[in-house]
VEXDREN-2710 file (C-alpha; in Angstrom, 1 decimal):
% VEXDREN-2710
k/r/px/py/pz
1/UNK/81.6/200.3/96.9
2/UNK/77.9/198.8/96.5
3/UNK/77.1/196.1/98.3
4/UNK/77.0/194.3/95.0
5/UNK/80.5/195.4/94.5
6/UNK/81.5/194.5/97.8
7/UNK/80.2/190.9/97.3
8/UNK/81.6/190.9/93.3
9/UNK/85.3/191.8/94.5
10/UNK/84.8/189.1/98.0
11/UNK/83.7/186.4/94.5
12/UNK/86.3/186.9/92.3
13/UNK/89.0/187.0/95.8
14/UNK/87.6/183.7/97.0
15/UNK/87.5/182.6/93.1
16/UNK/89.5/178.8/92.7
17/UNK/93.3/180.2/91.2
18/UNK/92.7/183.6/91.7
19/UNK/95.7/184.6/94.0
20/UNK/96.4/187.8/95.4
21/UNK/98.6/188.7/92.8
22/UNK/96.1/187.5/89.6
23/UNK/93.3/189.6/92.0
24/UNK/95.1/192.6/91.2
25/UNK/96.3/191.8/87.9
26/UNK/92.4/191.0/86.7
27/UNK/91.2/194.5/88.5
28/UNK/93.9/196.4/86.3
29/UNK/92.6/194.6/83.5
30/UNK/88.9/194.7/83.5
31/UNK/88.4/197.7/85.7
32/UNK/85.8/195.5/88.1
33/UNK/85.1/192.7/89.9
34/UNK/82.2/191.7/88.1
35/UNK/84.2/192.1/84.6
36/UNK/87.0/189.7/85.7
37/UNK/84.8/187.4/86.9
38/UNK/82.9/187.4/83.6
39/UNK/86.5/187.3/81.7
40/UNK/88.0/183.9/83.5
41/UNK/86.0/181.2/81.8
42/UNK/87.6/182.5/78.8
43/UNK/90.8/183.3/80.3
44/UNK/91.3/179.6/81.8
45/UNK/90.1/177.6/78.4
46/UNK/92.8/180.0/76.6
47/UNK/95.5/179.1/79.3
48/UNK/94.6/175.5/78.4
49/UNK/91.6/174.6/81.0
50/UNK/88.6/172.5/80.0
51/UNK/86.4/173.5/82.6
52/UNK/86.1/177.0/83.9
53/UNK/87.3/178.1/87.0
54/UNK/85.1/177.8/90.5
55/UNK/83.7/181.0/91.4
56/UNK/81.6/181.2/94.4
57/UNK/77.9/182.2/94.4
58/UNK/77.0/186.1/95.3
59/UNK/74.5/184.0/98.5
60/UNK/77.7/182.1/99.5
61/UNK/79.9/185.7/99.8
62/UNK/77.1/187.0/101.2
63/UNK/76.8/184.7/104.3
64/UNK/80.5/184.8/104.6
65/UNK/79.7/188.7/105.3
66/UNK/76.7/188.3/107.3
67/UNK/78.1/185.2/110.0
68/UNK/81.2/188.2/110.0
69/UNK/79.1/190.7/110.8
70/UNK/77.4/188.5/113.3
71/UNK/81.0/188.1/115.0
72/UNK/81.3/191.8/115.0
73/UNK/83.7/192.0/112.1
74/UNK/84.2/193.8/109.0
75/UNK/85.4/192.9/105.5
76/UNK/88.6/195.0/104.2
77/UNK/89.7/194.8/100.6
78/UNK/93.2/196.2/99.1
79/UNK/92.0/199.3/98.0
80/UNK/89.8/200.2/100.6
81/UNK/90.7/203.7/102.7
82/UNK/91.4/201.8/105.9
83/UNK/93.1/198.9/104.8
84/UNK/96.6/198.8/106.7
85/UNK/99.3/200.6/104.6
86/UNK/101.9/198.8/105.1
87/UNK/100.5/195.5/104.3
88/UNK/99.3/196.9/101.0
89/UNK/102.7/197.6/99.9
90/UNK/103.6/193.9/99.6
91/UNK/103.0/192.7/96.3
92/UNK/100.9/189.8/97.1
93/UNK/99.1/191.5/99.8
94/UNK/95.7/189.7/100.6
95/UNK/92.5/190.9/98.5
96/UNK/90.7/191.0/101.2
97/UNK/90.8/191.0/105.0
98/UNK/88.8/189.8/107.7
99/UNK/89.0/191.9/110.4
100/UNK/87.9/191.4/114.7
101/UNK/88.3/194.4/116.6
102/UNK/90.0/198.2/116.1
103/UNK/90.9/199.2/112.2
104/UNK/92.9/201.9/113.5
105/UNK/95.1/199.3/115.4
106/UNK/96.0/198.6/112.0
107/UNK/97.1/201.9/110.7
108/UNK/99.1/202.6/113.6
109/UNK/102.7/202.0/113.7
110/UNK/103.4/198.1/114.0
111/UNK/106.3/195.9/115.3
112/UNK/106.3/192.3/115.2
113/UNK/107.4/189.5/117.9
114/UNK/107.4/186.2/117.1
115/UNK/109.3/182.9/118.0
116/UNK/109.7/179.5/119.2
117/UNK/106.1/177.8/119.7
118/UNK/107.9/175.8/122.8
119/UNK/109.6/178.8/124.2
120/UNK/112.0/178.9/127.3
121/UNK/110.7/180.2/130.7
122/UNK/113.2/182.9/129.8
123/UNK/112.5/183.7/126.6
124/UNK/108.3/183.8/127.2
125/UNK/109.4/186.3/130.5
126/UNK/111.7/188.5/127.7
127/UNK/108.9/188.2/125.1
128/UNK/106.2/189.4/127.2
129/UNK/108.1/191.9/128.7
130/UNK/109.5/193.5/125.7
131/UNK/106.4/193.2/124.4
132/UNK/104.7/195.1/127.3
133/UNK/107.2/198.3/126.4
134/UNK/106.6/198.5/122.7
135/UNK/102.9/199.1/123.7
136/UNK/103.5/201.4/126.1
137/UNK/105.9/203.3/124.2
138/UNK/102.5/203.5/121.6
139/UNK/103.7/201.0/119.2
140/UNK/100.9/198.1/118.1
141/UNK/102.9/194.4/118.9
142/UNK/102.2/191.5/116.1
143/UNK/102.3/188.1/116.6
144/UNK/100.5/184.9/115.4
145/UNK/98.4/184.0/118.6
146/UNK/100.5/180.6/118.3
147/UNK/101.8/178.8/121.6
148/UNK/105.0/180.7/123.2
149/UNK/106.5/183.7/122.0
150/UNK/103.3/184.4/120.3
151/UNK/101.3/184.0/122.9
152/UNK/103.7/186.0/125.5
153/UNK/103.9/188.7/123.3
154/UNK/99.9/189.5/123.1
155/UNK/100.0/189.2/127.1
156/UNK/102.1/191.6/127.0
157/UNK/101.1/194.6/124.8
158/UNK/97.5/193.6/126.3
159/UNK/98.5/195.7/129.1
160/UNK/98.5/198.3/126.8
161/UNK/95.7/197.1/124.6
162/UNK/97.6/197.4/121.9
163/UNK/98.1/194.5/119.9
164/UNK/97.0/192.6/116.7
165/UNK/96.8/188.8/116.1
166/UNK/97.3/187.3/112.3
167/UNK/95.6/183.9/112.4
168/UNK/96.0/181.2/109.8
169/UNK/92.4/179.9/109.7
170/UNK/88.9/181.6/109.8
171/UNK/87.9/184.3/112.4
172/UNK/85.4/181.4/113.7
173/UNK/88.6/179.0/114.7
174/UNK/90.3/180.5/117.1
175/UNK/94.2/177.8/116.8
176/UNK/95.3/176.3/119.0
177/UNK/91.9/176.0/120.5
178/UNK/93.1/177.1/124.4
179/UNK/93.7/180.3/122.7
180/UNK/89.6/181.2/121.7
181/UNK/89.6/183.5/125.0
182/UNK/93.3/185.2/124.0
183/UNK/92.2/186.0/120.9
184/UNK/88.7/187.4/122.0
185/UNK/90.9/189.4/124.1
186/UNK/92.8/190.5/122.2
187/UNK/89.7/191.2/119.5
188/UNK/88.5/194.0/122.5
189/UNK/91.8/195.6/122.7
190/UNK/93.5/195.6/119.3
191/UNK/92.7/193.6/116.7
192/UNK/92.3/189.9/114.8
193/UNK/92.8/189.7/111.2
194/UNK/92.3/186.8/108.4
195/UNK/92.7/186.5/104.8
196/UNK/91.0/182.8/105.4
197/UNK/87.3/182.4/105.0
198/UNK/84.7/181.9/108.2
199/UNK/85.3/177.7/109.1
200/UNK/88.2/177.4/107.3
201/UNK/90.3/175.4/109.9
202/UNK/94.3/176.1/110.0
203/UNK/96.5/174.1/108.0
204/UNK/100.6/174.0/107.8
205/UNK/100.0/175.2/104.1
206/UNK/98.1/178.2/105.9
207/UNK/101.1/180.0/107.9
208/UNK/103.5/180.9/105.2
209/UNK/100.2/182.7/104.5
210/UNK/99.7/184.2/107.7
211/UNK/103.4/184.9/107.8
212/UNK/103.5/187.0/105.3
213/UNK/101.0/189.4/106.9
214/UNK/102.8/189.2/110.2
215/UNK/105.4/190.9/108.2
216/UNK/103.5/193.1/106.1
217/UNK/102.0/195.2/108.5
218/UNK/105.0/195.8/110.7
219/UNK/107.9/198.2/110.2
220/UNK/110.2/195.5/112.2
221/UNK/110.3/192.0/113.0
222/UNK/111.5/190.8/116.5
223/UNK/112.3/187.4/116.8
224/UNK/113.1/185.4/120.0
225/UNK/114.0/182.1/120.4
226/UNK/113.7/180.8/116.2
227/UNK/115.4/177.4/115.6
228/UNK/116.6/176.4/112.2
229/UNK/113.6/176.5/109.2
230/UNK/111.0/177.7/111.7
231/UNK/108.3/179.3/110.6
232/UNK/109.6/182.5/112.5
233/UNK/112.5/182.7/110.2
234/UNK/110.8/182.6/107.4
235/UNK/108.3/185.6/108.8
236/UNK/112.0/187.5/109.2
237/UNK/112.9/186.7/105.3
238/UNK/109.6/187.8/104.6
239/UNK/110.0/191.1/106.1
240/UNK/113.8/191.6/105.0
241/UNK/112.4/190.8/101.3
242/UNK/109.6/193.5/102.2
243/UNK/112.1/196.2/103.5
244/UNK/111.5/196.2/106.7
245/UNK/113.9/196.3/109.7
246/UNK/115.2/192.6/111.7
247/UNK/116.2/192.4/115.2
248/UNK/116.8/189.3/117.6
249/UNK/117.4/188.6/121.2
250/UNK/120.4/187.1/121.6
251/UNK/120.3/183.3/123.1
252/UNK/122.5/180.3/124.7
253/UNK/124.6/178.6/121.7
254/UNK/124.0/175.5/123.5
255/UNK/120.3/175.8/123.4
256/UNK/118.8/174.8/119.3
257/UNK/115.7/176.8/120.4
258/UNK/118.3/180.0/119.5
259/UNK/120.3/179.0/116.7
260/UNK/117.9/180.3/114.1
261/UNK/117.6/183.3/115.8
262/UNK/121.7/183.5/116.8
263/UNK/121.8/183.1/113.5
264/UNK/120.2/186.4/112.1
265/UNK/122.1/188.6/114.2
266/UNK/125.4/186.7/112.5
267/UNK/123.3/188.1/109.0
268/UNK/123.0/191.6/110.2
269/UNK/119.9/192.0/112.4
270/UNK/119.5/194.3/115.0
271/UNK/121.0/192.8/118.3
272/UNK/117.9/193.5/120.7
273/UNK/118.1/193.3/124.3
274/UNK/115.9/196.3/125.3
275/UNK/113.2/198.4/124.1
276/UNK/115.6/201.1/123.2
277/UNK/117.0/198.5/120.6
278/UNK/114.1/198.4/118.6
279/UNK/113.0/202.5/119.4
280/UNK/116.8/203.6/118.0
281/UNK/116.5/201.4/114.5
282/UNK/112.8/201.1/113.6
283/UNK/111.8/203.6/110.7
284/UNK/109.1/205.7/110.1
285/UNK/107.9/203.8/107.3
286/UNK/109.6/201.1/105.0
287/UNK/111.7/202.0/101.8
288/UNK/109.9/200.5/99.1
289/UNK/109.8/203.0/96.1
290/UNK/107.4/203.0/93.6
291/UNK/104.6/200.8/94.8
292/UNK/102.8/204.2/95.9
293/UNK/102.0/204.8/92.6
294/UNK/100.1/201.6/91.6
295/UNK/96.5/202.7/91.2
296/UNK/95.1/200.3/93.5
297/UNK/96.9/202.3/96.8
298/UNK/95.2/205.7/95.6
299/UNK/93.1/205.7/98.5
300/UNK/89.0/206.1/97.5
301/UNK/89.9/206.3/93.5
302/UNK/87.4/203.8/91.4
303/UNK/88.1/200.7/90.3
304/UNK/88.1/202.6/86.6
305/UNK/91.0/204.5/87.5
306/UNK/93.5/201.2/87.2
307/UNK/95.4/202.1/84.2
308/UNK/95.8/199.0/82.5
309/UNK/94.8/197.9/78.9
310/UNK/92.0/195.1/79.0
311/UNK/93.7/193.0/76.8
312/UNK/96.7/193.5/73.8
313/UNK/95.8/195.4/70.7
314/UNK/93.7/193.1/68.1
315/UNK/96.8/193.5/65.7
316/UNK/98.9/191.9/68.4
317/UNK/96.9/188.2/67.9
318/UNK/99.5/186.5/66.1
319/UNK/102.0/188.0/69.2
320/UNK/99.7/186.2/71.2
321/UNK/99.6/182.7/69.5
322/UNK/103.3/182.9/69.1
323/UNK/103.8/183.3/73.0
324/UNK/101.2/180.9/74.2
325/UNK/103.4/178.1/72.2
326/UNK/106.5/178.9/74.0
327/UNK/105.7/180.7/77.8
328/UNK/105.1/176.8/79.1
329/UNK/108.1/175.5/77.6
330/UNK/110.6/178.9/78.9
331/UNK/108.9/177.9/82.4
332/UNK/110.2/175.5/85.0
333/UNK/109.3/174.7/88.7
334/UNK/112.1/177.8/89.7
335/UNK/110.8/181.3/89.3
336/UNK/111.2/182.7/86.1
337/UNK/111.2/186.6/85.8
338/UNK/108.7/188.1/82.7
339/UNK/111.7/190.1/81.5
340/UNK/113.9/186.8/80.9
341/UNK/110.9/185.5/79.1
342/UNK/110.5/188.5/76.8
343/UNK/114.3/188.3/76.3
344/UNK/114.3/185.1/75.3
345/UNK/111.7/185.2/72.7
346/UNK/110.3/187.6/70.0
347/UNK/106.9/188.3/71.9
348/UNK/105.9/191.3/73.8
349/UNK/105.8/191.6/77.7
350/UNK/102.1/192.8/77.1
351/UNK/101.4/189.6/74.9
352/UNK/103.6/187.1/77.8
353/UNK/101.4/188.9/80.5
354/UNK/98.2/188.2/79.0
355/UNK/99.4/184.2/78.6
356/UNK/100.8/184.0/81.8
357/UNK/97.3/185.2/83.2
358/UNK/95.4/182.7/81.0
359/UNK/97.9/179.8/82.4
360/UNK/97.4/181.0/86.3
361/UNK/93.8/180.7/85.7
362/UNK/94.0/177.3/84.3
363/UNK/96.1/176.3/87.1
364/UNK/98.9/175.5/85.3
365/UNK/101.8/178.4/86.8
366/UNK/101.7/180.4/89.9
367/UNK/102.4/184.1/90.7
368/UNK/105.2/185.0/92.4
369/UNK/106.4/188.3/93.8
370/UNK/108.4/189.9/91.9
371/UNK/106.8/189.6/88.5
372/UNK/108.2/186.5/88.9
373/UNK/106.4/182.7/87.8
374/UNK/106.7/179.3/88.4
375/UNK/105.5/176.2/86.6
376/UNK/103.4/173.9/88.8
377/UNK/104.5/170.5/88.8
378/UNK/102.9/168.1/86.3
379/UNK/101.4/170.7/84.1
380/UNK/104.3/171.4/82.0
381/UNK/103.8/171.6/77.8
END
């Protein structure tokens, strides 16, 4: 890419209600950056939208890059050659990265160990030690950099310098704060990653986030020490849904810290109690067919090469109107699948994917894996 492609694509991903998922769908579309960002005035006052959508200035993208490269990062975006592979098979895998430290960390073969932010003595010993293995057995540990198990975990592998941190906020706010020198450790021997802006400071709405990438680029999950609705369960149902492999130390019924986690092995994951656990079950790579073949993976191919039409056929208007008077009211605040709405009504799925793109862009429904979308509350018809 350009530089003025660079900071096109780093506009339209930091772009107010352009997801991950609408960032690919508008590539597909209009074949650039610079095209989409052209298209979504338009696109948001058809989805209903008086004013068009925020888009940051090209010398507001462009400091973002320059106070990154002043930290010693780099910028990654989806279809870049080194961005990690197995984070780009994920369907809303982040537009673009912000990476501190070794790429090639990133392409190697990843596990993930995450747990209880107020870990046991026991658990932080297993964590750490475990964690210590996987790198030595050449396997990259990933964790969040979060209190406890995280934190164990990158202690560990650093032995091995051979660990990655997925943070919530920017690069610049190292959370919780008595973590800055961790994660400049661990910067020097793996690597820290962010889909977050420089100063954007963490937020609970941020982890799910963060979560997800935890997952993403890992062939397995680990998880010690997970109570109930932690945020480390829902990093193990973001793997499962991802394909990838779940295992869990086992831990006192009597202790709540574990009943999360006790809980997954009662679901089916791995039982793990030593490195030879995870060695014996983890895969080469996860079984997701199909996604290889989107245009966006095809390593170095041009923008031009996604094979999408720009927008339905002129003759296909009246297709068009018809489905922008009934996508909002098929919608709800559960995930609704485009199939069901094409069954449902006479329309096409080309003319419901063009609305439902206008509608996201007017911040009226959000994109969901699994061609999947939800009505946002209080913008029904």
């Amino acid at each position: 890419m350009t530089p003025s492609d660079t900071l096109d694509r780093l506009r339209l991903a930091r772009a107010e209600g352009v997801g991950p998922i609408t960032y690919r769908r508008l590539l597909r579309r209009y074949g650039s950056a610079a095209a989409a960002i052209a298209a979504l005035p338009g696109l948001a006052r058809a989805g209903g939208r008086r004013d068009a959508p925020s888009v940051p200035a090209g010398a507001e993208v462009a400091r973002e890059a320059e106070g990154l490269a002043r930290l010693g990062g780099r910028l990654l975006f989806l279809d870049d050659a080194d961005y990690p592979p197995l984070l780009a098979l994920l369907e809303d895998a982040p537009a673009v990265l912000a990476v501190l430290g070794s790429v090639a960390a990133l392409n190697a073969r990843c596990v993930a160990l995450v747990g209880s932010r107020n870990a046991s003595a026991n658990g932080q010993r297993m964590a750490e030690t475990l964690a210590a293995e996987l790198a030595g057995a050449g396997l990259v540990v990933v964790s969040g950099l979060a209190r406890g198990i995280d934190a164990a975990a990158h202690q560990g592998a650093l032995s091995a310098g051979r660990t990655v941190a997925a943070i919530a906020g920017g690069l610049d706010m190292p959370y919780p704060p008595e973590h800055a020198d961790l994660q400049r450790r661990v910067a020097e021997g793996g690597a820290v990653v962010s889909e977050a802006p420089l100063g954007t400071a963490p937020q609970a709405r941020h982890f799910p986030r963060r979560n997800r990438v935890i997952a993403g680029l890992s062939l397995g999950v680990v998880v010690i020490e997970a109570a109930p609705r932690s945020g480390s369960l829902i990093t193990a149902r973001l793997a499962q849904e991802a394909g990838r492999e779940i295992f869990a130390v086992p831990g006192s019924p009597l202790d709540p810290r574990c009943r999360g986690s006790n809980d997954l092995i009662r679901q089916g994951a791995t039982l793990t109690e030593t490195l030879a656990d995870v060695l014996d079950n983890l895969p080469d790579h996860p079984l997701r067919e199909g996604l290889a073949r989107d245009p966006l993976f095809a390593r170095g191919a041009p923008p031009s090469g996604l094979a999408e039409p720009a927008a339905p056929p002129p003759e296909a208007e009246a297709d068009l109107d018809a489905a922008r008077r009934q996508v909002v009211e098929l919608l709800g605040p559960s995930p609704t699948s485009v199939d069901d709405l094409v069954r449902r009504c006479q329309f096409s799925a080309a003319a419901a994917m063009a609305v439902l793109l206008e509608l996201e862009l007017a911040g009226r429904v959000e994109a969901l894996p699994g061609n999947r979308f939800a009505l946002i509350s209080g913008t029904g018809p």
